[in-house]
TIVO-75861 format. One record per residue (C-alpha): residue in three letters; y, z negated, x negated. Coordinates in steps of 0.001 Angstrom, whole numbers. Example, Ala and Ser with C-alpha at 12.3 -4.5 7.8 and 13.67 -1.06 7.14 Angstrom:
(torro "ALA", (-4500, -7800, -12300))
(torro "SER", (-1060, -7140, -13670))
//
This chain:
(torro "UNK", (139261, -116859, -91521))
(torro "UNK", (136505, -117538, -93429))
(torro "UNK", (135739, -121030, -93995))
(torro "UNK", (133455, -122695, -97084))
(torro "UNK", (130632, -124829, -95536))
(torro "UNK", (130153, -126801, -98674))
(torro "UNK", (132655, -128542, -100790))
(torro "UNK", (132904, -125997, -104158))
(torro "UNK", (131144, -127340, -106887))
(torro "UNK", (132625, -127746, -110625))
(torro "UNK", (131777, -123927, -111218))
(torro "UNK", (132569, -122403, -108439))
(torro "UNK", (132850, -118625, -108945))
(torro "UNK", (134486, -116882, -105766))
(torro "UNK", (138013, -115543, -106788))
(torro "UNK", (139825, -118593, -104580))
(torro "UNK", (137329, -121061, -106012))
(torro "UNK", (135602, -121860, -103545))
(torro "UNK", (131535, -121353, -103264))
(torro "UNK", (130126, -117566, -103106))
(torro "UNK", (128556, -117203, -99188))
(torro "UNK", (125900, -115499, -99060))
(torro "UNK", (123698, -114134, -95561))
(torro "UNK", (119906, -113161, -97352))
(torro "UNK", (118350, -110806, -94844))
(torro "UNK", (113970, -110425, -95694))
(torro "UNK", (111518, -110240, -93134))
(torro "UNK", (109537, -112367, -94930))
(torro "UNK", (110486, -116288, -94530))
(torro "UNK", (108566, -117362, -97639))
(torro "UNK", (111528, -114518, -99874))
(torro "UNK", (113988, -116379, -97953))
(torro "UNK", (113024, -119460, -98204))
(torro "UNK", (112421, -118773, -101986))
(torro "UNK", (115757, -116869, -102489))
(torro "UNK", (117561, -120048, -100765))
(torro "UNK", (115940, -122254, -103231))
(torro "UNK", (116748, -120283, -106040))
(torro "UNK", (120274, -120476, -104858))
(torro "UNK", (120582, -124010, -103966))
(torro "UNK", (120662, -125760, -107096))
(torro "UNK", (123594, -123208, -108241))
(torro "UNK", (126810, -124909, -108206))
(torro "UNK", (129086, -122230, -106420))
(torro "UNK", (126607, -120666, -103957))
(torro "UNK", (126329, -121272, -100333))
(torro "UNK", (123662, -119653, -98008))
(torro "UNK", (125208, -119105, -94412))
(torro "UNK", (122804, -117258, -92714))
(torro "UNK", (119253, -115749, -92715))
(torro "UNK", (118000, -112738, -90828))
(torro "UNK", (114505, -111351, -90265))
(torro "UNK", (115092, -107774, -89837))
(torro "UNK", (117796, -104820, -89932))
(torro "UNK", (120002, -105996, -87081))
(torro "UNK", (119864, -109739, -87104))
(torro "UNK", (121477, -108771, -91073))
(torro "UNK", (123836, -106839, -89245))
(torro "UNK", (124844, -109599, -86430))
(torro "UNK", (124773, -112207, -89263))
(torro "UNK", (127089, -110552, -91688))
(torro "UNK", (129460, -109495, -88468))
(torro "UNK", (129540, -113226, -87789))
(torro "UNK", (129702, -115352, -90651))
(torro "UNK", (131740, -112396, -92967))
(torro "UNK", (129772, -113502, -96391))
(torro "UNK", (131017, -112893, -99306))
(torro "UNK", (127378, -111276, -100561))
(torro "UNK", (124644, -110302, -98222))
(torro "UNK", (121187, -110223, -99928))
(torro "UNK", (119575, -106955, -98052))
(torro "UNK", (115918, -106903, -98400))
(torro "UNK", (115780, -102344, -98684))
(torro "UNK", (112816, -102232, -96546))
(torro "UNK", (113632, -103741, -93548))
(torro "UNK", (111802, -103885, -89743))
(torro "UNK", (113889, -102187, -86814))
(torro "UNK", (116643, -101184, -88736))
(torro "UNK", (115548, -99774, -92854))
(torro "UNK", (117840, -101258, -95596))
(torro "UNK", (119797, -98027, -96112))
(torro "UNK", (120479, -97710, -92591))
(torro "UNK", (121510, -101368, -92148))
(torro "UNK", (123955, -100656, -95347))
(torro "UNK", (125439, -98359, -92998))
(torro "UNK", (125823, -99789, -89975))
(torro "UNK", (127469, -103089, -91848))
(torro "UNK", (129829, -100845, -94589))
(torro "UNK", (131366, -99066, -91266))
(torro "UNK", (132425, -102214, -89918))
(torro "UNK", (132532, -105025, -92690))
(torro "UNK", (133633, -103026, -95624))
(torro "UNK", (134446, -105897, -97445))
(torro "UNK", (131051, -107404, -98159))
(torro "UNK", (129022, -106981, -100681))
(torro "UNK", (125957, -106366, -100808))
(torro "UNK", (123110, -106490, -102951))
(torro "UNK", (119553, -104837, -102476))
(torro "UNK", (116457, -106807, -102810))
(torro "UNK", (113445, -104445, -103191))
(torro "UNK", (109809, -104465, -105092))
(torro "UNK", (110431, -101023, -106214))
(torro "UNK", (113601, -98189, -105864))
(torro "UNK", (113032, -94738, -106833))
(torro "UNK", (116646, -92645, -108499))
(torro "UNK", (117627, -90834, -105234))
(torro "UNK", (117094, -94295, -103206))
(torro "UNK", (119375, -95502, -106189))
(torro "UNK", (121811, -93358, -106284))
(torro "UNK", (122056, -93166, -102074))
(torro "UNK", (122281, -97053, -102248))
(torro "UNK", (125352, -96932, -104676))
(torro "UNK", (127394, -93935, -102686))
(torro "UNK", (126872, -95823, -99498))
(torro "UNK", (128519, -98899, -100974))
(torro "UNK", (125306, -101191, -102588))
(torro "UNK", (126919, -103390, -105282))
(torro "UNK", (123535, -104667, -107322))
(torro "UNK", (119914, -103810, -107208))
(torro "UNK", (117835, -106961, -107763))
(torro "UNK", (113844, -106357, -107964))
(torro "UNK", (111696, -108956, -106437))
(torro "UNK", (109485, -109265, -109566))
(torro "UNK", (112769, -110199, -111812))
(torro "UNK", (114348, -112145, -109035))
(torro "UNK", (113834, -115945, -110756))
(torro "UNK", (115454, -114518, -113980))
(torro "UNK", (118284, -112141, -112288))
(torro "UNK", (119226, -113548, -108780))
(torro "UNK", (121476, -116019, -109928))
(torro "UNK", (123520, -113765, -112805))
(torro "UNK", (123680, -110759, -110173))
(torro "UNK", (125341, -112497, -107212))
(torro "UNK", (127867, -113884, -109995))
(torro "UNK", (128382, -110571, -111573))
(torro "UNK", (128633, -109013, -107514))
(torro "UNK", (131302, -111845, -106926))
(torro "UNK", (133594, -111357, -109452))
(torro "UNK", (133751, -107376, -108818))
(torro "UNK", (131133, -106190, -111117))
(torro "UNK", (128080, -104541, -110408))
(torro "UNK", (124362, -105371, -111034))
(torro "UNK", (121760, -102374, -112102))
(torro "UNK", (118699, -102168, -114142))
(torro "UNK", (118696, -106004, -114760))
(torro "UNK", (122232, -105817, -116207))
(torro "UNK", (126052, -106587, -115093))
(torro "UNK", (127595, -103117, -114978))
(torro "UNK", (131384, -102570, -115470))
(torro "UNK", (131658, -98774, -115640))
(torro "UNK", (129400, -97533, -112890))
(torro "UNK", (129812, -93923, -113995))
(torro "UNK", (128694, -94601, -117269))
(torro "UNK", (125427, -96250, -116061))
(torro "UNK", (124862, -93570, -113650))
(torro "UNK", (125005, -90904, -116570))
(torro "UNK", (122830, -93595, -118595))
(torro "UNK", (120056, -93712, -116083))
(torro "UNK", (120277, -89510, -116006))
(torro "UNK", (119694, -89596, -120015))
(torro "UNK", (116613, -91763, -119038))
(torro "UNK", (115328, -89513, -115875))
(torro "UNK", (112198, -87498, -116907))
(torro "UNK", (112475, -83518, -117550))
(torro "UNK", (114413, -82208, -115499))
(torro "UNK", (113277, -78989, -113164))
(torro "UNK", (115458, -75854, -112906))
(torro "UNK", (118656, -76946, -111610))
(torro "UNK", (120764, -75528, -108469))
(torro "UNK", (124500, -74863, -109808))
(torro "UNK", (126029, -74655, -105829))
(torro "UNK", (128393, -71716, -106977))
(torro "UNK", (129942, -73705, -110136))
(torro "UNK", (131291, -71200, -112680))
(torro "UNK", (129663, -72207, -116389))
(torro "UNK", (133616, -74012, -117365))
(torro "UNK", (133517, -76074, -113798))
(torro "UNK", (129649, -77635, -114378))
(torro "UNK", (131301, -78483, -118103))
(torro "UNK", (134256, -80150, -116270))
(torro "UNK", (131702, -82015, -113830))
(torro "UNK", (130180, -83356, -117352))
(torro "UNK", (132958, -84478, -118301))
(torro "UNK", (134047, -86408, -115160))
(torro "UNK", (130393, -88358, -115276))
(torro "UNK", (131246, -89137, -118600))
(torro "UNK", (134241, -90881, -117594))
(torro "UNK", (136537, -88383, -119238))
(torro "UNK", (140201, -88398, -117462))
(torro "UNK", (142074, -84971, -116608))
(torro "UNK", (144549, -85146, -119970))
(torro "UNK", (140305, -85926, -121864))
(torro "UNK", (139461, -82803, -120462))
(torro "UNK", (142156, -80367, -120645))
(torro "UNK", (142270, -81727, -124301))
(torro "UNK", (138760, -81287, -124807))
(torro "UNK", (138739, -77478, -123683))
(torro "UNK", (142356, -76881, -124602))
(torro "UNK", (144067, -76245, -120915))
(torro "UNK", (146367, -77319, -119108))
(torro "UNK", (145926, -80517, -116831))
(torro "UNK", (147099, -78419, -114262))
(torro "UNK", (143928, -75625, -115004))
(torro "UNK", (141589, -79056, -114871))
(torro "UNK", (143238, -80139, -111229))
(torro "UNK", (142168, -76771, -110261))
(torro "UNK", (138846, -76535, -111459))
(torro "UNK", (138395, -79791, -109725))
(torro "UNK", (139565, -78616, -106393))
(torro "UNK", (136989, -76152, -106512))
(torro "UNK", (134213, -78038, -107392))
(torro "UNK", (135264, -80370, -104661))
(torro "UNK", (135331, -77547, -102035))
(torro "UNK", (131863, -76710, -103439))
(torro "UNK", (129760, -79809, -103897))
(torro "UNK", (131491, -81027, -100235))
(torro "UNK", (133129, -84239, -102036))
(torro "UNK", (136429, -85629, -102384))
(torro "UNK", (136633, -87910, -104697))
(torro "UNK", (135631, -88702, -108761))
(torro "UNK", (133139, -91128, -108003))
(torro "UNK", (131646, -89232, -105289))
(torro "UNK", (131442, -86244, -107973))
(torro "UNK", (129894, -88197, -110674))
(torro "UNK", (126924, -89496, -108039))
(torro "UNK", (126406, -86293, -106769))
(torro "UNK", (126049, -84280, -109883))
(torro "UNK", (123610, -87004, -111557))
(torro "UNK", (121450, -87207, -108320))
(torro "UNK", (121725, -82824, -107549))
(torro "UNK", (121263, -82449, -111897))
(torro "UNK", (124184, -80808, -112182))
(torro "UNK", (124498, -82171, -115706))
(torro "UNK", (121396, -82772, -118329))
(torro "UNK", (120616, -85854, -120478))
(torro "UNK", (121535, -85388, -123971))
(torro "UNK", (118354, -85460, -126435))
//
């Protein structure tokens, strides 16, 4: 059971009411002690736990179950990704939000299909910290300095934004499956996209299936992440 350690405050913001905790895993102690301060003042927040490298944050989070771990993506002994891993396989219910001077697109993108809820960036951490754990705790996500609520949508937003693209590997798709793999970044459902092309939902199930047996994923999500981060689909001018 997971217990609060401080009494909630008059704006608490977990889902039961009681205080967000929080484990904030940097190898430096003068981000953590910063990060703690920043989060200390905050009615609703409570800092559990610290660790110093990749699988301290791993022990921590095991132990104290936070609600939000604070993952530092370059971390000694154990990198951030890999960390990610190791905690999503056995603690899938925290969540966790990367800490990092700089993240390049594929580092994004691998982040979010592991299971990374927000991206915070050190130089914006005074302004953001705060509104990202609260937009993390209440289910939404936090990317590009922003709460996110359709993570497919800002996924095919930060594809419109990628520079020029180079020649693009199709992985077998026939020209009507890489529309239908537009479509499903865009959000669209099955009935959108029979609609759109005039078939059947049953034709659109189909094409799915085979784009699934192609691209090696299974689900929606997992499609949408793949074809932004492989280019299976271009930015509109």
């Amino acid at each position: 059971m997971k217990a609060a350690t401080s009494k909630s405050g008059a704006h608490g913001i977990g889902h039961s009411g009681l205080p967000v905790r929080i484990v904030i895993a940097d190898d430096h102690p003068v981000v953590r002690f910063g990060v703690r301060n920043m989060l200390a003042p905050e009615h609703g927040f409570d800092v559990v736990g610290e660790a110093e490298d990749g699988d301290i944050a791993i022990t921590q989070t095991l132990e104290h179950e936070p609600d939000i771990l604070l993952l530092d993506l370059q971390m000694p002994r154990l990198p951030g990704l890999e960390t990610m891993r190791a905690i999503m396989s056995r603690s899938p219910g925290v969540k966790i939000v990367l800490l990092t001077s700089a993240i390049t697109t594929q580092q994004l993108i691998e982040a979010l299909q592991i299971g990374a809820r927000g991206i915070v960036l050190k130089d914006s951490v005074a302004g953001d910290l705060s509104q990202a754990v609260r937009a993390v705790a209440g289910g939404d996500y936090w990317i590009g300095g922003e709460r996110v609520v359709n993570l497919v949508k800002a996924l095919h937003d930060l594809m419109q934004k990628a520079a020029a693209q180079p020649e693009r590997k199709t992985y077998g798709l026939t020209p009507r499956e890489l529309e239908v793999v537009s479509c499903i970044v865009e959000g669209c459902s099955n009935k959108d996209i029979a609609k759109q092309f005039s078939i059947s939902e049953e034709t659109v199930k189909r094409h799915l299936s085979n784009v699934f047996d192609k691209t090696g994923v299974s689900t929606r999500l997992e499609l949408a992440l793949f074809a932004i981060s492989h280019k299976l689909v271009q930015a509109d001018n």
